[in-house]
DOKE-213311 format. One line per 2 residues: number of its first residue (from 0); for each residue z, x, y of C-alpha. Coordinates in pm, 1 decimal, padded with zeros to 6 digits. Example, Ala and Ser with C-alpha at 12.3 -4.5 7.8 and 13.67 -1.06 7.14 Angstrom:
% residues 2
0 = 00780.0:01230.0:-00450.0 ~ 00714.0:01367.0:-00106.0
This chain:
% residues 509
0 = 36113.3:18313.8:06978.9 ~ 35925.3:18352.7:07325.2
2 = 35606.8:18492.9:07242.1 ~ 35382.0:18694.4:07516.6
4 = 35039.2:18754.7:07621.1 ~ 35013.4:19172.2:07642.8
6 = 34725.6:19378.4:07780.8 ~ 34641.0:19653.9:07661.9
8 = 34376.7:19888.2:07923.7 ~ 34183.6:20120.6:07709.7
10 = 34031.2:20358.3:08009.7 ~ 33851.4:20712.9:08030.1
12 = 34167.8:20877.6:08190.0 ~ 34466.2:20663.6:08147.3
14 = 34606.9:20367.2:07889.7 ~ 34726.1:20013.6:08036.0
16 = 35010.8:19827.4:07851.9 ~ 35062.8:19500.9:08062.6
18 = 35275.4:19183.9:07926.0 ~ 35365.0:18876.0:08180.3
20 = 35638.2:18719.1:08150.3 ~ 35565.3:18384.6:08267.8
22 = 35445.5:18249.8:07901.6 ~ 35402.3:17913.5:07802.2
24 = 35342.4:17754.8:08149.4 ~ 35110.0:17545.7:08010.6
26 = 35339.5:17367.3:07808.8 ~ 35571.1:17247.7:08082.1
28 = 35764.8:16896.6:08020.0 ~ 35595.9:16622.0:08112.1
30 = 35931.5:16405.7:08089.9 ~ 36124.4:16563.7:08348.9
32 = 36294.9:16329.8:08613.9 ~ 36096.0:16159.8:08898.8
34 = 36413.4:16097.1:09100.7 ~ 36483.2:15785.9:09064.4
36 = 36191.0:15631.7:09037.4 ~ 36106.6:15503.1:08656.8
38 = 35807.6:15662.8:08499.2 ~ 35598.9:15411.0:08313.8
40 = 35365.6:15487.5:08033.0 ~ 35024.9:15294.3:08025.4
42 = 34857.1:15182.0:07688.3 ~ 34627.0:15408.9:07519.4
44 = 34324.6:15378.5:07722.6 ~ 34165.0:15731.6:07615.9
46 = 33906.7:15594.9:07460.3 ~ 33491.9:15655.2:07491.3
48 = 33320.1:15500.5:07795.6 ~ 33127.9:15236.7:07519.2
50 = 32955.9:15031.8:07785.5 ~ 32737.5:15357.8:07957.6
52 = 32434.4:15386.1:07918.7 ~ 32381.6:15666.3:07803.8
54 = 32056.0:15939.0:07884.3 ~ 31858.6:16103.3:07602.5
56 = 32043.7:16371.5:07646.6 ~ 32421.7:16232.0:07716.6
58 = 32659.7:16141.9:07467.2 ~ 33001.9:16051.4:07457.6
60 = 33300.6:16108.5:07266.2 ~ 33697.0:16031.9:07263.0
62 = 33919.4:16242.0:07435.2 ~ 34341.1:16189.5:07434.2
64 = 34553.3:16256.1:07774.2 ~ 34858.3:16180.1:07836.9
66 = 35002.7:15875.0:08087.0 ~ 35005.8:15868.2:08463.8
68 = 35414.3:15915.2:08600.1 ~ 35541.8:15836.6:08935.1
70 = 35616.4:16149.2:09161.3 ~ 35853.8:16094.8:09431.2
72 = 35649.3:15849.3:09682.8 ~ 35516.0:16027.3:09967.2
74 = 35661.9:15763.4:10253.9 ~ 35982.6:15529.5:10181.7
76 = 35929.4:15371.5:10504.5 ~ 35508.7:15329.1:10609.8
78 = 35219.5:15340.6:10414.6 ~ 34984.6:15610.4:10456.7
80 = 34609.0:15639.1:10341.4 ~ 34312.1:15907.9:10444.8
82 = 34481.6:16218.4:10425.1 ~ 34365.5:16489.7:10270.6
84 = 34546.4:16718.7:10041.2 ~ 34519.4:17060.2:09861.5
86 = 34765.6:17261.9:09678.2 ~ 34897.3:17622.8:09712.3
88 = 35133.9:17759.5:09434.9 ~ 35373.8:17483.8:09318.8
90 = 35347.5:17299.8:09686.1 ~ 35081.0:17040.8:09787.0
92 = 34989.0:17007.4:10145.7 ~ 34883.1:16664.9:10275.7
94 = 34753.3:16635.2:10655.5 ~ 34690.3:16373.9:10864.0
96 = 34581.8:16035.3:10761.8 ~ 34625.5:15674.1:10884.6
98 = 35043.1:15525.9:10882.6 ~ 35070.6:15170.0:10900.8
100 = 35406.3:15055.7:11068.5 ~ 35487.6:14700.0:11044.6
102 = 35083.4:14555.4:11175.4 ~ 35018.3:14857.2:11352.0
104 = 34828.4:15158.9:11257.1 ~ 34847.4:15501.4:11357.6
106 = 34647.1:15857.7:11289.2 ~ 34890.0:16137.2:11261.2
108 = 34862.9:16442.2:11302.2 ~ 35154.5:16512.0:11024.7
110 = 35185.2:16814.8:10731.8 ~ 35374.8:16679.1:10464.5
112 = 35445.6:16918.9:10190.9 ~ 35560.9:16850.0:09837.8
114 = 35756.8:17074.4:09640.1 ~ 35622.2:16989.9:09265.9
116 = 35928.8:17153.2:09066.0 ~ 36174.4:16997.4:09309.3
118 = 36020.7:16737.6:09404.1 ~ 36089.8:16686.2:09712.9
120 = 35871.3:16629.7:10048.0 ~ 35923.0:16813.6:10357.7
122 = 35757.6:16851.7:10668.8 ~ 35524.8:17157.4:10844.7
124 = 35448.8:17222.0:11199.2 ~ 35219.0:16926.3:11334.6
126 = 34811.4:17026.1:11397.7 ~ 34693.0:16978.3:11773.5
128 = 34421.7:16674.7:11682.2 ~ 34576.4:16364.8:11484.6
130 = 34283.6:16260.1:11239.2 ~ 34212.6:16091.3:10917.6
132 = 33924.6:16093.8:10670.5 ~ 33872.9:16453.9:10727.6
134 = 33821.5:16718.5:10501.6 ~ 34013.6:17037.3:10360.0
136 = 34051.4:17356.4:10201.4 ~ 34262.6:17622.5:10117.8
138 = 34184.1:18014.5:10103.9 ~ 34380.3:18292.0:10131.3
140 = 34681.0:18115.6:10185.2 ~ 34505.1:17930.9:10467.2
142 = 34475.7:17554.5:10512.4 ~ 34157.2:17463.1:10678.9
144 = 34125.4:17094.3:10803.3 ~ 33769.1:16958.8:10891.6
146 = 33628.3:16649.7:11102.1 ~ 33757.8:16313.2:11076.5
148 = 33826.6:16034.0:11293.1 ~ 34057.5:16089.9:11550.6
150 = 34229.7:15851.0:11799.0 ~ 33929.9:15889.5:12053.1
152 = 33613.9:15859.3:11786.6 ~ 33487.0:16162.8:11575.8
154 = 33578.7:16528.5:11614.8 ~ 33414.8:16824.7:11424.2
156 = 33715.5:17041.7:11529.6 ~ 33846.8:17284.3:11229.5
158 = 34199.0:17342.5:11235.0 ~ 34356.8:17627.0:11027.5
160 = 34710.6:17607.7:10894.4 ~ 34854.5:17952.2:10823.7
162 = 35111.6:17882.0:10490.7 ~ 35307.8:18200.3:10542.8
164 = 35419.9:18134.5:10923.4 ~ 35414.3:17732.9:10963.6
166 = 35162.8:17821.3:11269.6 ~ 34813.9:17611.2:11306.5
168 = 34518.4:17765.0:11495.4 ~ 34161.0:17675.8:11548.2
170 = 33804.1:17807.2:11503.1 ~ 33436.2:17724.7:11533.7
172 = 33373.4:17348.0:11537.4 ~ 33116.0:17169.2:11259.8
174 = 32804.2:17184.9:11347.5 ~ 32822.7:16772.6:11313.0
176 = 33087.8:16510.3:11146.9 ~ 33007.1:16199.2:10996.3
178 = 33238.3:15990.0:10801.3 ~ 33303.8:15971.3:10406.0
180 = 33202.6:16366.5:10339.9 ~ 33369.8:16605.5:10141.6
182 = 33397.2:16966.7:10092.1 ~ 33443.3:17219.8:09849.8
184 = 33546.0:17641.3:09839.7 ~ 33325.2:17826.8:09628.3
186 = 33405.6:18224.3:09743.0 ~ 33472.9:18288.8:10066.5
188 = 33281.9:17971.7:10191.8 ~ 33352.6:17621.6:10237.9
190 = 33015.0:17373.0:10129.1 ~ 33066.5:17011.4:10336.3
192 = 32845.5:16759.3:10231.9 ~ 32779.8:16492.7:10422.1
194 = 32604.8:16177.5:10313.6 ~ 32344.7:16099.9:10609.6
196 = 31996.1:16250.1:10631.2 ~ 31932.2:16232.8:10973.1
198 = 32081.5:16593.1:11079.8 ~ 31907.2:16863.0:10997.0
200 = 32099.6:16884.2:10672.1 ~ 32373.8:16703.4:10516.1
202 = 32467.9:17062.8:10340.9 ~ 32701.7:17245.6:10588.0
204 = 32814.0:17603.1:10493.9 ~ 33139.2:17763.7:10682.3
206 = 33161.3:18166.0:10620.2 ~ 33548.3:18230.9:10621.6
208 = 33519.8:18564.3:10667.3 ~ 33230.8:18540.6:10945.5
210 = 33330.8:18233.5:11135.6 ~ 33021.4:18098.3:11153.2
212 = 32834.3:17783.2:11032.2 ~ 32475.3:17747.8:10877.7
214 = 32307.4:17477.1:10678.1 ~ 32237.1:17467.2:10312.0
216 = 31936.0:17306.9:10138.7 ~ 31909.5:16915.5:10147.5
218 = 32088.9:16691.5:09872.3 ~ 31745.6:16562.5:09659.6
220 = 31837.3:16192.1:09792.1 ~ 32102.5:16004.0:10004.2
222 = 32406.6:15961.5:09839.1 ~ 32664.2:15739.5:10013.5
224 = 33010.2:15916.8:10000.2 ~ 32994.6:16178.1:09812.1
226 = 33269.1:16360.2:09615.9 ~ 33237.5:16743.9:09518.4
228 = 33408.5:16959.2:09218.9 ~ 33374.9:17312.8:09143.0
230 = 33336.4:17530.3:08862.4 ~ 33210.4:17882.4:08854.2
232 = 32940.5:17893.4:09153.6 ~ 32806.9:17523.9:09100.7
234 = 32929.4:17222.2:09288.9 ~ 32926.9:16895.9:09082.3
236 = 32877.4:16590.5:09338.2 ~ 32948.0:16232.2:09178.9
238 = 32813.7:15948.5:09441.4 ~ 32586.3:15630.8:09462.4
240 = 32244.4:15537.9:09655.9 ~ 32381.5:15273.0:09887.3
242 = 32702.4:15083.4:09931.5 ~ 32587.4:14787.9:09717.7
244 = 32372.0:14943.4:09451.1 ~ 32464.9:14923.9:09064.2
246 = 32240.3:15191.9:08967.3 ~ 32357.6:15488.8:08744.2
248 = 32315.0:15806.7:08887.2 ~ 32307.6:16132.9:08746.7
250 = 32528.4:16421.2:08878.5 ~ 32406.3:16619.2:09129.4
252 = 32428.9:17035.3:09075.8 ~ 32465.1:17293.9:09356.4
254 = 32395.7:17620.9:09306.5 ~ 32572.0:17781.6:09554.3
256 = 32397.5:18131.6:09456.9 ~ 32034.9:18003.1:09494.2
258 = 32071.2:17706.7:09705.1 ~ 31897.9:17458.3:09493.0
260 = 31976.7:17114.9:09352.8 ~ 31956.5:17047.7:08973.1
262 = 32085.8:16724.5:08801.1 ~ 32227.8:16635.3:08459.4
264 = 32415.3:16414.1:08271.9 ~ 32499.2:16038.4:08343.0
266 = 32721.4:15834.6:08592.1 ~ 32862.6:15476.2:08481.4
268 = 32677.9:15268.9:08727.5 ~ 32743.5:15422.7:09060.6
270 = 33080.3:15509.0:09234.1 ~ 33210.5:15460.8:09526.6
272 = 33552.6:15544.2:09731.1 ~ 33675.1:15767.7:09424.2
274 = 33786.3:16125.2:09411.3 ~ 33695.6:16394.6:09153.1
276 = 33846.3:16744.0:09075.5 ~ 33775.0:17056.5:08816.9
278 = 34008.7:17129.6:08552.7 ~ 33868.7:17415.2:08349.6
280 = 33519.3:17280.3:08247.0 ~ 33581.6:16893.1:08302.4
282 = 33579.7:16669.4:08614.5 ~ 33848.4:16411.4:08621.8
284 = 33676.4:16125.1:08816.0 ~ 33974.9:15876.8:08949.3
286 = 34048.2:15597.6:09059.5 ~ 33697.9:15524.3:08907.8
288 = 33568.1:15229.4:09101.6 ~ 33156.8:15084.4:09002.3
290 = 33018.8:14884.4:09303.7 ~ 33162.2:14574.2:09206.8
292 = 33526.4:14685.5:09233.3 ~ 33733.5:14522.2:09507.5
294 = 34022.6:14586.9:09650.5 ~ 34116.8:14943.1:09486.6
296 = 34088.0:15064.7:09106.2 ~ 34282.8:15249.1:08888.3
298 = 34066.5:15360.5:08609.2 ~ 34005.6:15749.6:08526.3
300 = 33685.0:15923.8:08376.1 ~ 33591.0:16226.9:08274.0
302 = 33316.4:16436.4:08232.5 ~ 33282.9:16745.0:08005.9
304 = 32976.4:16996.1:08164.4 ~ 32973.3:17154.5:07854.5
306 = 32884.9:16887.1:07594.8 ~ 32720.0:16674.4:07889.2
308 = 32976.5:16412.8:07751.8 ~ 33162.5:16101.1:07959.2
310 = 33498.1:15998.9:07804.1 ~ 33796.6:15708.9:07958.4
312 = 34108.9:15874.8:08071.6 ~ 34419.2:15691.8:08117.5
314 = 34471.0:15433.6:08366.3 ~ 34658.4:15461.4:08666.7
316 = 34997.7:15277.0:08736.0 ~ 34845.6:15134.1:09068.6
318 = 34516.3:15046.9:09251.2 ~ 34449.6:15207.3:09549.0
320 = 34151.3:15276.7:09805.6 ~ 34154.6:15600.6:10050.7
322 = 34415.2:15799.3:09857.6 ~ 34346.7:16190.6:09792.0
324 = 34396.0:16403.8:09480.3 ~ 34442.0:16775.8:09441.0
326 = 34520.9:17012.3:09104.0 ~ 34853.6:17171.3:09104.3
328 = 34983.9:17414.9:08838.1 ~ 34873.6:17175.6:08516.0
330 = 34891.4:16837.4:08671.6 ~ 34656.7:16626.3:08878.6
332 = 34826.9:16443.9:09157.4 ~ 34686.3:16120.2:09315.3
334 = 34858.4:16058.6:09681.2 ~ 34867.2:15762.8:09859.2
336 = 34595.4:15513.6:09963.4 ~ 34593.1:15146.4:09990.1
338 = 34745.5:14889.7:09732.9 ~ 34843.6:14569.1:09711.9
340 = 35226.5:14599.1:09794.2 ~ 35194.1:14829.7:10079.3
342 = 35371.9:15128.4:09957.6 ~ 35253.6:15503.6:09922.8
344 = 35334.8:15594.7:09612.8 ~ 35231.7:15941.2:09397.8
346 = 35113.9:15954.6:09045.4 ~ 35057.2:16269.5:08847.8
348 = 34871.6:16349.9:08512.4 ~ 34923.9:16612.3:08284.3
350 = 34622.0:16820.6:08201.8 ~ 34541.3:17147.4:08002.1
352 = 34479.0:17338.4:08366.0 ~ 34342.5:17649.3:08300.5
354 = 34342.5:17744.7:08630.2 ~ 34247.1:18034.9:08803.1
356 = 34541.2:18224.1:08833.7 ~ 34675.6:18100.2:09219.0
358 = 34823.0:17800.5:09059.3 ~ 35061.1:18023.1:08835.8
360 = 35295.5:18302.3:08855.2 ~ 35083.6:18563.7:08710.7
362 = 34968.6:18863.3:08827.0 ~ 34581.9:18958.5:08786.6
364 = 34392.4:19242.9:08651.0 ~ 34167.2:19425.2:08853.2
366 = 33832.6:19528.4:08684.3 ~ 33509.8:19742.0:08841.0
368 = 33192.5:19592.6:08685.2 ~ 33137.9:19683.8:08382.6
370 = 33459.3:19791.7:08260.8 ~ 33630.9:19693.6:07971.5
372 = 34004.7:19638.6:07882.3 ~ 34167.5:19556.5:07543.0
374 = 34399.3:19210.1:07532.1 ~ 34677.1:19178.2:07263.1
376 = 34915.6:18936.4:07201.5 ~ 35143.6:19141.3:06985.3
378 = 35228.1:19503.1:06997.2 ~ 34991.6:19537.2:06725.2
380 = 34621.8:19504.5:06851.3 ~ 34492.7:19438.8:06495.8
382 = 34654.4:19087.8:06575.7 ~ 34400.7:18978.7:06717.1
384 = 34204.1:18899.8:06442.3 ~ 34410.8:18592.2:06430.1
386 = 34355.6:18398.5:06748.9 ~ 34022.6:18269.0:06924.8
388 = 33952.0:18443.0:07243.9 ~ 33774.0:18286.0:07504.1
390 = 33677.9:18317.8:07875.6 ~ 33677.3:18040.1:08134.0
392 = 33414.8:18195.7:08334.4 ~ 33140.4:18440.6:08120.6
394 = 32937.5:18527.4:08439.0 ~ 33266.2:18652.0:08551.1
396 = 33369.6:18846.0:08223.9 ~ 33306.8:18807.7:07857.1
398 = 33556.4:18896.1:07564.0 ~ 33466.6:18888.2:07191.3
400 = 33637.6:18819.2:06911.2 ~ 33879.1:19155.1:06930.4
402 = 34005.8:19079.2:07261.9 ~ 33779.6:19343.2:07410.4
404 = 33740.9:19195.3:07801.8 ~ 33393.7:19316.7:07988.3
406 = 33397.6:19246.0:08304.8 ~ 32995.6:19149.1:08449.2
408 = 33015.7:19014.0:08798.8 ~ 33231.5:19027.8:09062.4
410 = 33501.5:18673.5:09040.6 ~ 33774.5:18570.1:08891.9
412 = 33795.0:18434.9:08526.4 ~ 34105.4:18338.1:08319.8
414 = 34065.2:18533.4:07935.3 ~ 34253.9:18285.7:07677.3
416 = 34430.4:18350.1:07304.0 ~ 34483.9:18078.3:07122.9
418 = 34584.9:18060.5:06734.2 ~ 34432.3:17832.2:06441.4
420 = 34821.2:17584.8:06465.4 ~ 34743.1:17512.2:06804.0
422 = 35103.9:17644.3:06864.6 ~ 35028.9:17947.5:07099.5
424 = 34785.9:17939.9:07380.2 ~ 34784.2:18163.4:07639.8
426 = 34609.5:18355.4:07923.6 ~ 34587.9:18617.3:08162.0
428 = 34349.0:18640.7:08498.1 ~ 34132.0:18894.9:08601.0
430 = 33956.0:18988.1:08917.3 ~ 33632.7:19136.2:08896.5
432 = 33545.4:19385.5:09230.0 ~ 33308.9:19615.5:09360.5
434 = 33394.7:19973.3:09380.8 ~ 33690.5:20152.2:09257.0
436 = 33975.3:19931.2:09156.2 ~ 34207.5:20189.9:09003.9
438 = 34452.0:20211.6:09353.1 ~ 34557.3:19821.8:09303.0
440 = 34536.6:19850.9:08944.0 ~ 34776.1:19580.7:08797.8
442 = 34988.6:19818.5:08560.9 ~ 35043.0:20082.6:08346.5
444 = 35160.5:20173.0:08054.9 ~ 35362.7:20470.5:08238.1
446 = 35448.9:20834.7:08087.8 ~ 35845.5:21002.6:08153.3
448 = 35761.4:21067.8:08547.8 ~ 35418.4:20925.0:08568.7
450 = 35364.1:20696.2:08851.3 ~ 35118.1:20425.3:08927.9
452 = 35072.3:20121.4:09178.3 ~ 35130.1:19739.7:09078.9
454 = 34898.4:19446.5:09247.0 ~ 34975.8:19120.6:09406.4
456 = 34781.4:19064.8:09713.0 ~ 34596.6:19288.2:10041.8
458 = 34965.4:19150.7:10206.2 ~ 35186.1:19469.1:10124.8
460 = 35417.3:19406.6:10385.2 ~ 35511.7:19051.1:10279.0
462 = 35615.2:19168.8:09928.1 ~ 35937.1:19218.8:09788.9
464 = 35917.8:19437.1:09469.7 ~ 36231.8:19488.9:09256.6
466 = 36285.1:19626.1:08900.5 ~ 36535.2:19459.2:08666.7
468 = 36648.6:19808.2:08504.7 ~ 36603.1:20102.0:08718.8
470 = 36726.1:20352.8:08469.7 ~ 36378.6:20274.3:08270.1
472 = 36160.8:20196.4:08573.7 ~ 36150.0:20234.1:08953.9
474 = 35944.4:20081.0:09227.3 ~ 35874.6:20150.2:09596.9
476 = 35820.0:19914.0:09852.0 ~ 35451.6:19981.0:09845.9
478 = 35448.3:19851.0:09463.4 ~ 35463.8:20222.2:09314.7
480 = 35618.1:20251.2:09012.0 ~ 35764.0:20545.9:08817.2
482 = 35887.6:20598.5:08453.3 ~ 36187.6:20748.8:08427.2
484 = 36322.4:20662.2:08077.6 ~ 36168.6:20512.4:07741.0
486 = 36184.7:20115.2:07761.5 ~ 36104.4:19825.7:07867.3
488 = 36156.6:19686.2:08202.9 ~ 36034.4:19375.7:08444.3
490 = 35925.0:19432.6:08768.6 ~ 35945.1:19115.8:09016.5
492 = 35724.1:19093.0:09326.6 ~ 35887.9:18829.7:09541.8
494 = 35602.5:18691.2:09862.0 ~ 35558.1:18336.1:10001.7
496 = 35938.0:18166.4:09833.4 ~ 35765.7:18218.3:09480.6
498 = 35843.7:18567.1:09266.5 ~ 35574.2:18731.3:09036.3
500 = 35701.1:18931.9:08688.8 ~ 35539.7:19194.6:08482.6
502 = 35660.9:19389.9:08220.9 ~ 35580.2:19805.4:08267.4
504 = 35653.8:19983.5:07915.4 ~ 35752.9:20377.8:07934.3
506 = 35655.2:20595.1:07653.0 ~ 35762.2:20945.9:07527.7
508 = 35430.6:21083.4:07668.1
């Protein structure tokens, strides 16, 4: 029986009886077909880093993932290494990078996009300034594309990619570029680090919203190429001293709301030419490579920044060296790079993603600080006794063990209910705002003839809404729905090729 994850608004004026209908995402098939191309299943090599050594304070223990599988390969024809790719939705985005045909190589100035649930790679509107080794980000349903080496030596230009109409345009340049940076949204800003001291700063901060550029405080030492991962407001960097040092290094902290450095845990030796990303409260380090790797690695690592805890993920299928990774829905995908037979294959992982809502087809709830709202995963509230609630960010909002949600800072968090068998886990998002959030409110729990307005995004005229029985419930164009009958009915919101359900329930009252 399909089982969903209801809300349940418990407010001064009104009550909120929300259920989405896109359940059990998070346990997608991990066996589907790769088109052709035979998936391969490493040995178990989740297993404790045993040769770290390890801080008073670090520890390590085992972790179990699941294998690396081919995706379809991003190039039949030319390899193709230094790109740089995010993920919007189900589609990843990969710009630029270097193509080597036959002995020759070439910087493009390509978008390849890859559909993850077809599978398939297609191609966007080229940018104006072929690059590789560049940097990029994605906000608002905006690509933005940083630095790089282009065909004529090193450009700071920022190019921004526009999802919704295939159209590129361009902004404020860096305020400098140097090679082997990377960058990182937290907000509405974009954090580059770069890894040489002699600017002013090698923290560079881009204000979306603002379109300007200002520098952040210095990183407490040089750290050749480092790689960035966010969770909450602090940016994890993983890098080394030097290109040829073998000493451990501790990660590197970024408050992004104080603009200080702090450091913790424990790095195995020091890495170099990796790639790290967030999922939930662990960074998945890979393809780990220590200072004495040659030639491309395909080990994974991860680290846990709540137990302060290293474990060994599963190997990758392939070596490679200047590939990208990026986090889409719950896998992690690995594109490209350099390897030994010349080809540009994709690999992806399956992870427990709880991500923050853009990755999935849920709708959020909208919550003033301070407010509270009731989550139930049955019609019956005093359920909830029976699964573990828990938040993924508490400076965002808190809920205790009744499913009672308080919101405490403006951000987005993902509220979770999971049961004791492990068999049900589940989660809805919520946005925390300033002001009065009752016009987008997500839903209600609607009265014969009451009306109230459903929530997707600030672009109202992109969306498509549509009720699947209008004899219980109606909506507008402008998202308004109306109760017309007792029942049940889903309401679809249809923007951007993906579509967005939500259950409204109508009462006698």
């Amino acid at each position: 029986m399909k089982r969903f994850l209801s809300m349940l608004l418990v407010l001064s004026v009104f009550s909120v009886f929300l259920i989405s209908s896109n359940t059990m995402v998070l346990a997608a098939d991990s066996t589907e077909s790769t088109n052709g191309t035979e998936s391969t299943s490493n040995t178990d090599n989740s297993e404790t880093i045993d040769n770290m050594e390890s801080s008073d304070e670090t520890e390590t223990s085992e972790t179990t993932e699941s294998a690396w599988e081919y995706e379809t390969p991003i190039s039949n024809d030319s390899m193709i290494s230094g790109g740089s790719a995010v993920s919007v939705g189900n589609k990843i985005y990969y710009t630029g990078g270097t193509k080597r045909i036959g002995s020759d190589y070439v910087i493009t100035n390509e978008v390849r996009i890859y559909d993850t649930n077809t599978k398939r790679w297609s191609f966007g509107t080229p940018f104006k300034t072929a690059r590789g080794g560049h940097v990029s980000a994605v906000y608002n349903n905006k690509i933005y594309i940083m630095g790089g080496q282009a065909k004529n030596g090193i450009t700071t230009t920022v190019e921004i990619y526009d999802i919704n109409t295939d159209t590129w345009s361009q902004e404020k340049s860096m305020l400098y570029f140097e090679s082997l940076m990377d960058c990182i949204l937290v907000g509405d800003k974009i954090y580059v680090l770069n890894p040489d001291n002699t600017h002013n700063s090698n923290v560079q901060i881009y204000d979306i919203e603002n379109d300007t550029w200002s520098y952040g405080v210095n990183l407490p030492e040089y750290l050749y190429q480092p790689r960035a991962a966010a969770i909450g407001d602090k940016i994890y960097v993983v890098a080394r001293t030097s290109q040829n040092d073998g000493k451990q290094k501790p990660i590197y902290i970024y408050d992004t709301t104080t603009d200080s450095w702090s450091t913790t845990g424990t790095l195995l030796n020091s890495v170099h030419y990796t790639n790290c990303v967030a999922v939930g409260n662990k960074i998945y380090v890979t393809p780990y490579e220590d200072y004495k790797t040659v030639g491309g690695s395909n080990k994974t690592i991860i680290y846990d920044v709540t137990t302060n805890t290293w474990t060994q993920g599963p190997n990758l299928n392939e070596p490679r060296l200047n590939r990208d990774i990026t986090l889409a829905g719950n896998k992690i995908y690995v594109i490209g790079g350099n390897n030994s037979n010349s080809k540009t294959t994709v690999e992806s992982l399956v992870v427990d993603a709880p991500n923050d809502g853009t990755n999935d087809n849920k709708l959020s709830v909208l919550l003033n600080q301070g407010e509270s709202v009731k989550l139930s995963v049955t019609s019956t509230p005093s359920d909830n006794s029976k699964y573990t609630w828990t938040s993924s960010d508490e400076t965002v909002a808190t809920v205790d063990e009744n499913g009672v949600v308080t919101a405490v800072n403006t951000g987005k968090a993902n509220i979770y209910a999971e049961n004791t068998d492990d068999n049900f886990k589940e989660y809805i998002p919520v946005v925390v705002v300033e002001g009065t959030a009752d016009e987008t409110r997500l839903a209600v729990s609607l009265g014969l003839n009451q009306t109230k307005k459903l929530y997707l995004n600030d672009d109202y005229k992109n969306i498509t809404w549509s009720s699947n029985d209008d004899s219980k419930v109606t909506v507008s164009d402008s998202g308004e729905i109306t109760g017309i009958a007792k029942g049940l009915a889903l309401i679809n919101a249809s923007y951007n090729d993906e579509t967005y359900n939500i259950y409204v329930r109508v009462t006698n009252s």
